[in-house]
Backbone as a ProteinNet text record, in pm:
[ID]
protein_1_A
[PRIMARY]
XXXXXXXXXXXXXXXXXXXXXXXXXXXXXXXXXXXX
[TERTIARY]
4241.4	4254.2	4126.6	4161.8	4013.7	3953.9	3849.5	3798.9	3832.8	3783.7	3841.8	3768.7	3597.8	3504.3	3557.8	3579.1	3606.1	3727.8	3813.5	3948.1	3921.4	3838.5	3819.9	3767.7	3684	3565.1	3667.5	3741	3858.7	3966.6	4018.1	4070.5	4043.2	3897.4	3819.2	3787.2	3806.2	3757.6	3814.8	4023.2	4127.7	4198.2	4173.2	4319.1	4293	4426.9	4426.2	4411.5	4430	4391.6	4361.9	4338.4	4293.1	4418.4	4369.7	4480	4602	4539.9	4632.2	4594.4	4729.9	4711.2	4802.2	4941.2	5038.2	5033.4	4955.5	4944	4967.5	5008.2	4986.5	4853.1	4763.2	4612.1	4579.3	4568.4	4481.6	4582.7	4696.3	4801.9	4744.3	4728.9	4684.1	4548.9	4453.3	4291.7	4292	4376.8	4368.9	4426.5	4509.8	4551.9	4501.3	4411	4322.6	4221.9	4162.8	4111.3	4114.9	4210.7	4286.8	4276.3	4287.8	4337.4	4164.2	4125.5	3962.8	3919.9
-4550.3	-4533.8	-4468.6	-4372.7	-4277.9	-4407.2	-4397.6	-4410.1	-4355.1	-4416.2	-4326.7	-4182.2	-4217.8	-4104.5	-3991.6	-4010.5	-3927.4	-3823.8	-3899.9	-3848.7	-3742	-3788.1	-3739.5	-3632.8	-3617.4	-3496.3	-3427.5	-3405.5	-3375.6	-3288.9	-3311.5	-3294.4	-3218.9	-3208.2	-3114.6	-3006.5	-3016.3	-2944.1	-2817	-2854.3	-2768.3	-2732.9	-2831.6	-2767.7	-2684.2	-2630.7	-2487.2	-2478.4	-2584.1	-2615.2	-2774.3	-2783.2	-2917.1	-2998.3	-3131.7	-3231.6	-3196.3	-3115.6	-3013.3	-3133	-3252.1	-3322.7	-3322	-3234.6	-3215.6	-3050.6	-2986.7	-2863.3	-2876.8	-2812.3	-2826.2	-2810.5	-2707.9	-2734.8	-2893.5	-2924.4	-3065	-3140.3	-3186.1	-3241.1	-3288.3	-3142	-3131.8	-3157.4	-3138.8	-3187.3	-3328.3	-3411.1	-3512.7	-3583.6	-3584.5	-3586.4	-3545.1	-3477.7	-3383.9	-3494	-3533.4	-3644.3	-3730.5	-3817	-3936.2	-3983.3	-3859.9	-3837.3	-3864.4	-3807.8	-3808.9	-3964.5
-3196.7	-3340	-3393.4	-3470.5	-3516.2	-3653.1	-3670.7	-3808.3	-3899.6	-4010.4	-4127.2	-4148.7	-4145.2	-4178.6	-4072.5	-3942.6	-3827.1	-3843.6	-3912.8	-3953.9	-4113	-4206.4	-4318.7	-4249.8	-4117	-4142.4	-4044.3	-3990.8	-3877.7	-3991.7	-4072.6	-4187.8	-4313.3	-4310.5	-4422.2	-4277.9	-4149.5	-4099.2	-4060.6	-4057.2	-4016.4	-4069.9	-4225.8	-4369.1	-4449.8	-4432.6	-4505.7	-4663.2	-4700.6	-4839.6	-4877.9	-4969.3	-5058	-5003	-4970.7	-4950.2	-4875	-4755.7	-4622	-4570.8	-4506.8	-4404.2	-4304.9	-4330.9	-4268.8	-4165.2	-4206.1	-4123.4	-4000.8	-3904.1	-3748.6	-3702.9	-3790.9	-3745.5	-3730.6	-3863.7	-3866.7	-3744.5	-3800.5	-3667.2	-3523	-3463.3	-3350	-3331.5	-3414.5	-3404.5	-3438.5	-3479.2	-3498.4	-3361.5	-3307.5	-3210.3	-3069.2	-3092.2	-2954.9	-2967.6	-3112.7	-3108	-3068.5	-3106.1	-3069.8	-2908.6	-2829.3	-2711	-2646.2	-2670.6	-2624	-2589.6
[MASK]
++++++++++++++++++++++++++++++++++++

């Protein structure tokens, strides 16, 4: 399970816009995360 801060900075890091949490970017970096 990510953190929250880890996930916030994961998220400002791959969305294509403001409050982008559904993109396949973020998606998958969150998940590539996860996986780590």
């Amino acid at each position: 399970m990510l953190k929250i801060d880890s996930k916030t900075t994961i998220i400002k890091k791959f969305a294509t816009t403001k409050g982008d949490t559904g993109s396949p970017e973020v998606q998958i970096a969150l998940l590539t995360e996860r996986i780590k």
